[in-house]
Each structure stands twice: as structure tokens, then as C-alpha cells.
C-alpha positions as CSV (number, residue, x, y, z in Angstrom):
1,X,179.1,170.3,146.9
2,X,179.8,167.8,143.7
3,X,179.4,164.9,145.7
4,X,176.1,165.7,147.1
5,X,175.1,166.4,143.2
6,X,176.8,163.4,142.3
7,X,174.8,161.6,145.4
8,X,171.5,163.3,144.3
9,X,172.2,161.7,140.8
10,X,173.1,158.4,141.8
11,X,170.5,157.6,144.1
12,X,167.1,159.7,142.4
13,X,168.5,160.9,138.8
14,X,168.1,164.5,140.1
15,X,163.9,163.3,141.2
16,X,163.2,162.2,137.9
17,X,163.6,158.6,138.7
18,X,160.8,156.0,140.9
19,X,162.8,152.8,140.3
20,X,166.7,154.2,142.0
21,X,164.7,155.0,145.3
22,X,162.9,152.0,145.5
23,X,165.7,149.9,144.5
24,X,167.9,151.9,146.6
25,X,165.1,150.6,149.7
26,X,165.4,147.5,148.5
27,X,168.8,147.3,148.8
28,X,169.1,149.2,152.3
29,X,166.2,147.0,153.7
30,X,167.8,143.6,152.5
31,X,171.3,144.4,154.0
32,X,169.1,145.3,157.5
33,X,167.9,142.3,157.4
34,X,171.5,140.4,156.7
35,X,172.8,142.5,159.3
36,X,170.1,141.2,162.3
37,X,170.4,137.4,160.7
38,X,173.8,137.5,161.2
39,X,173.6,139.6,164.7
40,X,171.2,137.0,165.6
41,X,173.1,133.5,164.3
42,X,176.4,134.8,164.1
43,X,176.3,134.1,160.1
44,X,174.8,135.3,157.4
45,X,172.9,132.9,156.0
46,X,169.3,131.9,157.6
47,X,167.8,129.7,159.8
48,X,164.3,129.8,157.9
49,X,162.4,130.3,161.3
50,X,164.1,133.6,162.5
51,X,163.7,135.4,158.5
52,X,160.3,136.5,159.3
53,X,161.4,138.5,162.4
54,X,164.8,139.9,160.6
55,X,162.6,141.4,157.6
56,X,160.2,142.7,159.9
57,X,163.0,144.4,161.8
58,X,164.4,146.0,158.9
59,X,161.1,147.2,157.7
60,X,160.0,148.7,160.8
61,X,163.0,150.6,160.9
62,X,163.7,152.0,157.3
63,X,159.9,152.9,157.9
64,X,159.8,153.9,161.3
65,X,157.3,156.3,161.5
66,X,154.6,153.4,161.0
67,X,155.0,152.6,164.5
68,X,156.0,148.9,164.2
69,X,159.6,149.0,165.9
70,X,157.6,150.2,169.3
71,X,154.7,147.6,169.0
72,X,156.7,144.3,167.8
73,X,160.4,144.7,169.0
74,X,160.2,147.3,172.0
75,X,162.0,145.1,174.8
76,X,164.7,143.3,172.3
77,X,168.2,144.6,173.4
78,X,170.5,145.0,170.6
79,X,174.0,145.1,170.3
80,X,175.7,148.7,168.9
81,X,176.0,146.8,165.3
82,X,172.4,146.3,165.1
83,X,171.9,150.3,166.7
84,X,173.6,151.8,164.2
85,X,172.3,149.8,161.7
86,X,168.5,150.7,162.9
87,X,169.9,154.3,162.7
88,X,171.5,154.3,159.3
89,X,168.0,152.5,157.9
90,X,166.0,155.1,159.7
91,X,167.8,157.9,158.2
92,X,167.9,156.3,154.9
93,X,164.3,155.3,154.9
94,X,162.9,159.1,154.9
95,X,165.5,160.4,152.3
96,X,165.0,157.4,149.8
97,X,161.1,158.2,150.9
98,X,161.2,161.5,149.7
99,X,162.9,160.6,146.8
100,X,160.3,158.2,145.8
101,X,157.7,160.7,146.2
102,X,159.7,163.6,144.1
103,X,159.8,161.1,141.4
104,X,156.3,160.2,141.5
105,X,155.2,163.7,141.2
106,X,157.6,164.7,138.5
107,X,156.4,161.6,136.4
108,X,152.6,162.1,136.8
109,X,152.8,165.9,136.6
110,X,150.7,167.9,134.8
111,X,152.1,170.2,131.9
């Protein structure tokens, strides 16, 4: 149970926080979009034409319940690297969400 407190702390400050999350989505939706660059090219580092696609990939996954995955990148096939990347970035995407929202409403609650 201390790591999940420890967790809770690191990435929200216990809901007080709005900047950990969004860095936090920052940080999970850049390494997202490493991961397909480098899925796609076999490195890291771009070819300027495909970034576009790779940050719209990432984004339509850590936010996935917008609805752009199924209406830009339905028929791509993807290797089990970029799957389980998708799946970690979906997961992420509604707890570092949440977290966002709990630390909106703590700072602009009423007292």
C-alpha cells in the first residue's frame, strides 16, 4: 500500500497538484510518439514528414475516448511494441485525466 501512496504522491501531490498530471501527459504522450517514430523508421529521431502522424497517434491514444484512433488510424497494423504501447497510453491517459481534474477542483474550490 506505500507504493501506491508514494505513486499517488509522485504523480498528483495527493490531487493537490495541476502541473504533475499534465506534465506527467506530456511526458507519456512524447515517449508515444518516440516509440511509433522509431516503430516506423527503425530510429528514434524523425523524418520531419512522418512527426505529424506519430503525435497524432500518441494523442489519439492517451485520449482515446475522443474517437480519433477509429477515424484516422483504424486499418494501420501495428507491431506488439506499438500495442502495448497504445495500451499503456490509454490506461495512463484516464488516470493522469482524473488526476488533472482532482487538481483542478481542489484548486478552484470553494471554502
Amino acid at each position: 500500500m506505500r507504493l501506491l501512496y508514494d505513486l499517488f504522491e509522485r504523480v498528483s501531490d495527493f490531487g493537490s497538484s495541476v502541473l504533475r498530471p499534465a506534465g506527467w501527459l506530456f511526458v507519456v504522450w512524447l515517449s508515444g510518439m518516440i516509440a511509433k517514430l522509431e516503430a516506423v523508421q527503425g530510429e528514434w529521431y524523425p523524418d520531419w514528414h512522418s512527426v505529424p502522424s506519430a503525435m497524432g497517434w500518441s494523442f489519439a491514444n492517451l485520449f482515446s475516448f475522443f474517437g480519433f484512433h477509429k477515424r484516422y488510424f483504424g486499418e494501420e497494423e501495428l507491431n506488439a511494441v506499438l500495442q502495448v504501447t497504445g495500451g499503456v497510453q490509454t490506461v495512463a491517459g484516464f488516470i493522469l485525466l482524473f488526476f488533472l481534474g482532482l487538481g483542478l477542483r481542489n484548486r478552484f474550490r470553494l471554502r
